[in-house]
N, C-alpha and C positions, 0 to 999 in steps of 0.2 A: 195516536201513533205518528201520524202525521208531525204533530207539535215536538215529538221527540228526533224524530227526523233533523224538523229543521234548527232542532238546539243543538245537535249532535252532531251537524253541515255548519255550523256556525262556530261551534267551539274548533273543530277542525281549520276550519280558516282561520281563525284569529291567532290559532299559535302558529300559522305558516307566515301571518303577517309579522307577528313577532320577533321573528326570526330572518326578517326579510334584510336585504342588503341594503346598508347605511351609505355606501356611497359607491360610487362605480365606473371604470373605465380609467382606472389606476393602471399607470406604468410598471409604479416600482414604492414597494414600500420599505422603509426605515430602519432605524431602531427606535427602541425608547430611550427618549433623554430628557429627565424630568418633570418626568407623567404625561411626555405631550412625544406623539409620534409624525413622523413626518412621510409626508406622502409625494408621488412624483404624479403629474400626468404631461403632456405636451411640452416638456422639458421644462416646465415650472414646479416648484415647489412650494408643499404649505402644511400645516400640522392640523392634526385631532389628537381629542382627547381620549383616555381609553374607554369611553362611553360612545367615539366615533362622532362627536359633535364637532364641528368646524372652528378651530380657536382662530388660525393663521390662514386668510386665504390664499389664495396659491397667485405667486412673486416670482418673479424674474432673477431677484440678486440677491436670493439667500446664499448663500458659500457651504459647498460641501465640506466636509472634515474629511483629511487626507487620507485617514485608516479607516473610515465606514464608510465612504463614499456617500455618505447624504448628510445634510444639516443636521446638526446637534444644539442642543442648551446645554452652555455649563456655566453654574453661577449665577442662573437665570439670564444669558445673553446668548445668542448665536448673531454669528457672526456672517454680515451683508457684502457683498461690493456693486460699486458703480464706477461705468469707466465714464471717466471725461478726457476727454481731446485723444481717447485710444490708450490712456494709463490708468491701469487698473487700482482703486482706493476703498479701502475697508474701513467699516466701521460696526455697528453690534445695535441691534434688537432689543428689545423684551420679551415675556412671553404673554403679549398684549398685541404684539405687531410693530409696535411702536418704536421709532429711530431711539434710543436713546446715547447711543456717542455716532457722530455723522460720520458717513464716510470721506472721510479726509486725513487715513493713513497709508502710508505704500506699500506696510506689510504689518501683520501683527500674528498675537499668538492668545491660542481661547485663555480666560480667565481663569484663574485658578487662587481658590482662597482672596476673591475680588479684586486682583489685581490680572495686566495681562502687560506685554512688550510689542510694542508697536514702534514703525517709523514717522515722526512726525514731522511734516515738512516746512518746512520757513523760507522767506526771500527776502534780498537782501540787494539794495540799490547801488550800483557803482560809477553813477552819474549817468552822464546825458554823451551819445555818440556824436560823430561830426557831424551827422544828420538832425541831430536836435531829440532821437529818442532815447528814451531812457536804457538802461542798462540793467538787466535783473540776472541777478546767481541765485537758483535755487542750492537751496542744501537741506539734508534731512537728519534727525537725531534720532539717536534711541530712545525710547523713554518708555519709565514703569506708569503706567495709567489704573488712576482705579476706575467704578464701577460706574462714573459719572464723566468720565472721560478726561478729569483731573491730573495733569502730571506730576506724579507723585517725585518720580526723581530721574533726571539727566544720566542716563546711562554711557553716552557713548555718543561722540561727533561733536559739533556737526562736519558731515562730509558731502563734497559739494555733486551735484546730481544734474544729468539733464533731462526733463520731462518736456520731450521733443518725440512724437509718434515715432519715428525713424531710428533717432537713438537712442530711444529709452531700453534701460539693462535695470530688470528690477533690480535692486539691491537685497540680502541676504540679513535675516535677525540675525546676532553672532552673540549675544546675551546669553543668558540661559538662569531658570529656578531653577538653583542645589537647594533648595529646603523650602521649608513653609514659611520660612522669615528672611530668607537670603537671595539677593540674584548675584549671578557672576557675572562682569564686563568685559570683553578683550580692548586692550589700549593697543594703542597705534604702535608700539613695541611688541609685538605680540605679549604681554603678561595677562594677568586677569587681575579684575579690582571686584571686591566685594563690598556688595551693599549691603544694609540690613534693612527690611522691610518695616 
């Protein structure tokens, strides 16, 4: 009797251990996006899997998506930032953790069909001041990027920028996918110019 007892105390436990909590002292949970969900705690973020296993530990500069309010994959990337000198610069993930296009644009937009629009930035020397230093304009472009952080094609710009903590004015995508092979541009005329992908 005894012996049945303690199989019968023992099988009771093991399915409450079963059932026991995978992780704990979550702020805020996600959605799913791409079999991998994303969790909040101390205002960081990081993903599991729907097994509740730990893919992404929990980051500082994963980027919410504007309509779910938490990090998403799409295309297998979500999208990071990091500020330097107080101006905020994006770039995208795996679902490994791993940087795979660096933050080093001003703005972009999530992947879609492996391509995304982002602001890419360049500088550009205009000699040397009466002081002996040099002279830099930045300026930033549009451009279609694939999946590898490639610029597939020159959408728009360049237009000149200052990335100066005080006067920095993020600049605005004005791009846009009309289709699964097409982006629209606006030119400095207000028209639109069409690309094909």
């Amino acid at each position: 009797m005894k012996k049945s007892v303690f199989i019968f105390s023992l099988l009771i436990l093991c399915s409450f251990i079963g059932f026991s909590q995978i992780i704990s002292g979550v702020d805020e949970v996600g959605t799913v996006s791409e079999d991998l969900i994303s969790i909040k705690r101390a205002g960081k973020w990081a993903f599991i899997d729907s097994q509740g296993k730990m893919v992404i530990n929990y980051r500082s500069d994963l980027l919410a998506d504007e309509k779910t309010t938490n990090p998403l994959f799409k295309n297998g990337l979500c999208a990071i930032q990091e500020i330097k000198d107080g101006i905020p610069y994006y770039g995208f993930i795996n679902t490994k953790g791993e940087t795979v296009i660096p933050a080093e644009y001003l703005q972009i937009t999530d992947f879609e069909n492996g391509y995304a629009i982002a602001l890419k930035v360049s500088q550009k020397s205009r000699g040397k001041s009466m002081l002996g230093k040099e002279i830099i304009d930045n300026y930033y472009d549009e451009v279609l990027i694939d999946k590898n952080g490639n610029v597939v094609e020159y959408l728009y710009g360049p237009k000149l920028i200052t990335l100066s903590k005080g006067y920095y004015k993020a600049p605005v995508i004005t791009s846009k996918r009309v289709s699964k092979n097409l982006v629209a541009a606006r030119t400095d005329d207000g028209k639109w110019k069409i690309f094909k992908i």
